[in-house]
C-alpha positions as CSV (number, residue, x, y, z in Angstrom):
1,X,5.1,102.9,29.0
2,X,2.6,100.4,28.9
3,X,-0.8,100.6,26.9
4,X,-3.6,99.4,29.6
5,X,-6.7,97.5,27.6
6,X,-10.3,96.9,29.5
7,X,-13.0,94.9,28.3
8,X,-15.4,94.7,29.8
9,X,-17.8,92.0,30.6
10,X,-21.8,92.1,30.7
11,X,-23.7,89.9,33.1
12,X,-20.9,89.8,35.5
13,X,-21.7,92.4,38.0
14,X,-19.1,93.4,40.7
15,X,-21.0,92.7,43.6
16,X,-17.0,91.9,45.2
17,X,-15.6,94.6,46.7
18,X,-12.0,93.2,45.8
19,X,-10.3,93.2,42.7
20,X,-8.5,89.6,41.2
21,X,-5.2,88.8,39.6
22,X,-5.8,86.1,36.7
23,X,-2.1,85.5,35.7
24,X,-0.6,85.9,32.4
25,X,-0.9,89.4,32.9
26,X,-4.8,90.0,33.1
27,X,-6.2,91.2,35.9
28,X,-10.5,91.1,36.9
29,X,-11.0,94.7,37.9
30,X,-13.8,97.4,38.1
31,X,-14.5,100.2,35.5
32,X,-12.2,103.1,36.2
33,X,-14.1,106.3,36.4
34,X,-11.9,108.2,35.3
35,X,-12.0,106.2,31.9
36,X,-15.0,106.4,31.9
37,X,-15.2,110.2,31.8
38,X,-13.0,110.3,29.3
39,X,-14.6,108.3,27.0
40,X,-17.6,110.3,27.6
41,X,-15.8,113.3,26.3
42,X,-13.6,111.9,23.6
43,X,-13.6,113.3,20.5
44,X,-16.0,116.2,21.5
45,X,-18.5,113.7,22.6
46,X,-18.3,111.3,19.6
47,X,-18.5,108.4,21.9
48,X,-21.4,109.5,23.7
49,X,-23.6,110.6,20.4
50,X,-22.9,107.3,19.2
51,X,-23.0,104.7,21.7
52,X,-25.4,106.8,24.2
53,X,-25.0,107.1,28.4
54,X,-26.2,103.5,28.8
55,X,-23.2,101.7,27.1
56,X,-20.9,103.6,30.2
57,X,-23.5,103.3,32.9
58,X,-24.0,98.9,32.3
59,X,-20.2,98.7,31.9
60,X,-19.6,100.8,35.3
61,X,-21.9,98.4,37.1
62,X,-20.1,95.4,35.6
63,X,-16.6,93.6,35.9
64,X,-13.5,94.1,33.0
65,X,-10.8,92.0,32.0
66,X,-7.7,94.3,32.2
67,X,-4.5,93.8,30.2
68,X,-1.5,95.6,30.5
69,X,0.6,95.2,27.0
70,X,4.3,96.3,27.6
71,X,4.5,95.8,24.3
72,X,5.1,97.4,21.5
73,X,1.6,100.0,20.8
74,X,-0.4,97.9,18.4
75,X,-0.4,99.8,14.7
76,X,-3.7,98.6,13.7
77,X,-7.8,97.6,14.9
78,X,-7.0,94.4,13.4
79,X,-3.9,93.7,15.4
80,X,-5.2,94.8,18.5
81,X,-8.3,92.5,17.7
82,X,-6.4,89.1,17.1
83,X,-3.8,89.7,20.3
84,X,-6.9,90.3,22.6
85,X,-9.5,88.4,21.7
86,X,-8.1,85.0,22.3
87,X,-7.7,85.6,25.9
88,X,-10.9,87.2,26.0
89,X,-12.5,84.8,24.6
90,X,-11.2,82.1,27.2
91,X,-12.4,84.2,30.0
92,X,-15.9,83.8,29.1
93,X,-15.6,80.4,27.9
94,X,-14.3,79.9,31.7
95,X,-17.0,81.4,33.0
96,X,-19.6,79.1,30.8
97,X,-17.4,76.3,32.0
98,X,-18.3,77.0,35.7
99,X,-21.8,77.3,35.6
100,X,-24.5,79.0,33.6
101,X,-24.0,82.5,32.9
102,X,-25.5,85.0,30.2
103,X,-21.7,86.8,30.5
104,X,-20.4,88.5,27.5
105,X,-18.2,90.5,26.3
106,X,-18.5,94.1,24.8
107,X,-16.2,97.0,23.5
108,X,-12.3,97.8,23.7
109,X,-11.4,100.6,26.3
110,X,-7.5,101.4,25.3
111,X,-6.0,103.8,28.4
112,X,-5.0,106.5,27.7
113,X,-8.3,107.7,26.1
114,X,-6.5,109.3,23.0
115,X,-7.1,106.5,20.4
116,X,-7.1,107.4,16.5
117,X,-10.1,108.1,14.7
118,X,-10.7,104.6,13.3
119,X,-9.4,102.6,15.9
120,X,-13.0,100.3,17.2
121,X,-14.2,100.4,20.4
122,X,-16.6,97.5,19.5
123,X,-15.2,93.8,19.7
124,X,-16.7,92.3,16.3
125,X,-16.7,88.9,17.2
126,X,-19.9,87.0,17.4
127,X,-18.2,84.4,20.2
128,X,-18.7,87.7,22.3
129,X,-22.1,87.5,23.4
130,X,-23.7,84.3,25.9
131,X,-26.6,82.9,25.4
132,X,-28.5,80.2,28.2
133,X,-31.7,81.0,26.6
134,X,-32.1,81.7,30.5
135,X,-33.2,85.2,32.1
136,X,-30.1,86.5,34.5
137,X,-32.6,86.2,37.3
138,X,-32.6,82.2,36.5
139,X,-29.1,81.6,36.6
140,X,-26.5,81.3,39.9
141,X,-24.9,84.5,40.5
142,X,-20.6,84.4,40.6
143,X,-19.5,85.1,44.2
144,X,-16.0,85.4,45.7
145,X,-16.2,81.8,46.4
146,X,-15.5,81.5,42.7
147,X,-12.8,83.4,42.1
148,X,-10.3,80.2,42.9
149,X,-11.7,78.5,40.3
150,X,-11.8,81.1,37.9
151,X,-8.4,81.8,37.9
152,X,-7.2,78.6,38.0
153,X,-9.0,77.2,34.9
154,X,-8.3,81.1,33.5
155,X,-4.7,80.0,33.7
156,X,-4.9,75.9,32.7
157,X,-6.4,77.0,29.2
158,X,-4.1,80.0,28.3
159,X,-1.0,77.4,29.4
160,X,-2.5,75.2,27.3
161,X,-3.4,77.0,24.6
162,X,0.6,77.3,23.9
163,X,0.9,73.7,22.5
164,X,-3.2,73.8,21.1
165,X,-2.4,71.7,18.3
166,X,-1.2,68.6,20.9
167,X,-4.7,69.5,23.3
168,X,-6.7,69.8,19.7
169,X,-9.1,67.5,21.3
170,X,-9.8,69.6,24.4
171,X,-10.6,72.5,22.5
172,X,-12.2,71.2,19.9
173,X,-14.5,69.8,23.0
174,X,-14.4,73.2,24.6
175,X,-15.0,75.0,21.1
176,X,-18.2,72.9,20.6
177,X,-19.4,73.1,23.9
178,X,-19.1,77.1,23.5
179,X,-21.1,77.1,20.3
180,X,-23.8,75.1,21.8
181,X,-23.9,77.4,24.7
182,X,-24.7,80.3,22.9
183,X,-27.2,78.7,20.5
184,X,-30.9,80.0,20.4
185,X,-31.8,77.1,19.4
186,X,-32.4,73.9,21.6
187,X,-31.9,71.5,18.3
188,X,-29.0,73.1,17.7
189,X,-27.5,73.0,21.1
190,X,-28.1,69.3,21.7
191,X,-26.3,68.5,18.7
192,X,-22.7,70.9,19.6
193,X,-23.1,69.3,22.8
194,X,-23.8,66.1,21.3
195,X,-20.2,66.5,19.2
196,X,-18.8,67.6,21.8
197,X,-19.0,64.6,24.3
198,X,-18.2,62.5,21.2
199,X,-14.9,64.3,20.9
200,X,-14.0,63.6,24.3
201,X,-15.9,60.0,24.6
202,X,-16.6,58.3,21.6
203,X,-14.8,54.8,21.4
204,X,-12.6,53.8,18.6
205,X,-14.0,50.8,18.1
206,X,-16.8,48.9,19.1
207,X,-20.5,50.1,19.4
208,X,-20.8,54.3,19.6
209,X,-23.8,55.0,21.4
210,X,-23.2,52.3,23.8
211,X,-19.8,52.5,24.2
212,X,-20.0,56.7,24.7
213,X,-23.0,56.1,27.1
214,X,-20.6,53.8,29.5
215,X,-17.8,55.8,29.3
216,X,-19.3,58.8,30.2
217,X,-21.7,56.8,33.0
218,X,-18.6,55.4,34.4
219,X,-16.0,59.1,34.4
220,X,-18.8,60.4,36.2
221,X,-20.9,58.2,38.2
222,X,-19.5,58.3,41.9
223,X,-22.4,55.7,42.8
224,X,-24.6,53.1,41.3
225,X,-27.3,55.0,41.5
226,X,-25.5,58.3,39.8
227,X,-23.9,55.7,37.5
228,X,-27.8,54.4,36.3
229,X,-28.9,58.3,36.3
230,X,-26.3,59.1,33.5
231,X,-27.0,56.1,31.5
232,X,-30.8,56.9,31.9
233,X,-30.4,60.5,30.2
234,X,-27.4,59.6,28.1
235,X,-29.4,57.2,26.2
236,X,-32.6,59.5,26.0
237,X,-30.1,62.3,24.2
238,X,-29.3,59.5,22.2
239,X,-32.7,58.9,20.9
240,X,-33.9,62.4,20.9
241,X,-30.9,63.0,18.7
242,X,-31.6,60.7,16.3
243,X,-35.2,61.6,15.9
244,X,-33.7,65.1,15.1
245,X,-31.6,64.2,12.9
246,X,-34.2,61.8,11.2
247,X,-36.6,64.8,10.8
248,X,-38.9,63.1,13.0
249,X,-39.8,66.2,15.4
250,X,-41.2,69.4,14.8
251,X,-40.1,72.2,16.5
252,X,-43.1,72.4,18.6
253,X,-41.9,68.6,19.8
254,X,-38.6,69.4,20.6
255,X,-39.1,72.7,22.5
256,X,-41.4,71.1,25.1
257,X,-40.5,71.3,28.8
258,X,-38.9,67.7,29.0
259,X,-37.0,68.1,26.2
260,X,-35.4,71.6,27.5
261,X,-34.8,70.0,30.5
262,X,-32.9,67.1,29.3
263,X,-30.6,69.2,26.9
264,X,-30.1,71.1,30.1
265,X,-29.0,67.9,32.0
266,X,-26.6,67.0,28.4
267,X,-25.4,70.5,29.3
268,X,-24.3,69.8,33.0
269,X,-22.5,66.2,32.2
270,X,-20.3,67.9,29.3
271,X,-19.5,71.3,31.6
272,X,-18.8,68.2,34.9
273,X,-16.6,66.0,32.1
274,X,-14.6,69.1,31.2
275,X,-14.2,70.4,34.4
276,X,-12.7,67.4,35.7
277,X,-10.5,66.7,32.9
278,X,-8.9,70.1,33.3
279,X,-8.4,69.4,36.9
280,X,-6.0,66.9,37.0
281,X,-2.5,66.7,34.2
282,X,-2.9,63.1,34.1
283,X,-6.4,63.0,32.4
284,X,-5.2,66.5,29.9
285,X,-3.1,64.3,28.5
286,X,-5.2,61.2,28.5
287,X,-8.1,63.1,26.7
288,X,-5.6,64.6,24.4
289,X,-5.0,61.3,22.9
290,X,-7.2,59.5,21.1
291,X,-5.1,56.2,21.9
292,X,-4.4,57.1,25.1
293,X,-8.1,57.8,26.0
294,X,-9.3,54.1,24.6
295,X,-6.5,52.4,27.1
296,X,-7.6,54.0,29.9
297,X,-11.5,53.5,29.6
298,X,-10.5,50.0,28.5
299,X,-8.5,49.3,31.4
300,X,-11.3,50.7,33.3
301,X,-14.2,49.1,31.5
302,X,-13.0,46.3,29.6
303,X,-12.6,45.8,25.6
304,X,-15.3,47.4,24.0
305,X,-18.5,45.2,22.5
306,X,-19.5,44.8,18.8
307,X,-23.1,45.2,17.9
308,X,-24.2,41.3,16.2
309,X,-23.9,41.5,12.4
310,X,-26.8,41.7,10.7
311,X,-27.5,39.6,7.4
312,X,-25.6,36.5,8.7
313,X,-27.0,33.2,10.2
314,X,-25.9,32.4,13.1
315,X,-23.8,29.0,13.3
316,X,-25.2,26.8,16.0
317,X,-22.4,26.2,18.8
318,X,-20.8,22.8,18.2
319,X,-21.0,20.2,20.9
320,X,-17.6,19.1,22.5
321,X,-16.8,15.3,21.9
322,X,-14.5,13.1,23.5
């Protein structure tokens, strides 16, 4: 018989009526009751005395990730741990991919409700929890209209996850992207974000700053005027970076309103660039590559420029003669 695992999300609350296969065997599913009550009465009330009525009632308002494990039963908390938290860890990061969400991720509920003394109901992972630094009330809500697009990207990353070292890139980009988003700190978020564009855009050879700011201008401009918008703010994180990393700001500087905003915008081109990049095969493996990458932006953009040297004099060109 298989064991049946919910974990349950926070922030994500089932305002769908339906309940959603995600492939690979997960499921998106509401809170039994049943479980539930069982939990509330496991180990004469050890559950409740320790985690209090509240834990059950958010979860019950709330969506789970579901997982049914044919498998062998799992002997220990840390073997449980290290099987689930992978794909419960690229749920949320799917979700942070789509838009802004403070979705996390809290607790193990194992069905039957018999576990071992020992065994955790707490997931002790600190990638669990999102941070926007954004009040729900602020952010877009998840409606059915999503779903598609959950699953899909749900089922691109745990496919690609199987050959991780070959799509290093892609997750390194996702992995930064990820600790940004859940940084309290705005410094510290423009500068995973920062990395992570890099990963996926910085040039081989030829100027950095420039050459990221046209790549990036140019996967995701669909007009001229879009085209001179990216460039605008791309080189504005540019500088603002710098000056952080200079020590030329004080905090007070870098948490004003303009500032938020802009790491905000930094936040939309990296979640656009790795949402179409996981759209499409083709540009997986492109973006896998660091050699492949630089062919197909110079193809698309030309060799790359050198910044002048500095230090030299500069030979005067020599007239032609006949």
């Amino acid at each position: 018989m298989a064991n049946t695992f919910y974990i349950p999300l926070t922030a994500l609350r089932h305002q769908w009526v339906k309940e959603y296969e995600l492939g690979q065997g997960f499921d998106l599913v509401r809170f039994p009751v049943r479980l539930a009550e069982a939990y509330r009465d496991f180990d004469h009330g050890y559950f409740r005395r320790r985690y209090g009525e509240q834990l059950i009632n958010d979860i019950q308002g709330n969506y789970c990730l579901k997982l049914e494990w044919p498998i062998d039963p799992f002997q220990t908390p840390e073997e449980m741990v290290y099987n689930l938290e992978d794909p419960a860890i690229t749920l949320l990061i799917v979700l942070r991919l789509l838009k802004p969400t403070n979705a996390g991720l809290r607790t193990i509920f194992h069905l039957p409700a018999t576990l071992d003394l020992g065994f955790p109901f707490d997931f002790v992972d600190y990638r669990m929890q999102g941070s926007t630094a954004r009040t729900n009330e602020e952010l877009p809500p998840f409606t059915e209209e999503d779903i598609p697009q959950i699953v899909y990207y749900y089922a691109k990353l745990l496919e690609l996850l199987k050959r991780e070292y070959h799509h290093r890139r892609i997750f390194n980009a996702l992995r930064f992207f990820d600790l940004g988003y859940r940084s309290g700190n705005i410094d510290s978020r423009l500068i995973y974000f920062a990395i992570a564009l890099e990963v996926l855009f910085k040039p081989l050879r030829g100027r950095i700053s420039r050459g990221m700011t046209d790549r990036i201008a140019d996967f995701l401009g669909n007009t001229p005027e879009e085209h001179e918008t990216i460039i605008r703010k791309m080189l504005a994180l540019v500088d603002l970076k710098s000056r952080i990393t200079h020590g030329d700001m004080t905090y007070f500087d870098i948490s004003r309103p303009d500032k938020v905003a802009l790491v905000r915008d930094q936040e939309d081109l990296l979640r656009s660039a790795l949402q179409k990049i996981l759209q499409k095969d083709k540009l997986i493996q492109t973006f896998s590559q660091v050699k492949e990458r630089d062919a197909y932006f110079e193809k698309r953009l030309g060799p790359p420029s050198f910044a002048p040297a500095q230090g030299r004099p500069t030979a005067p060109p020599r007239s032609d003669r006949a």
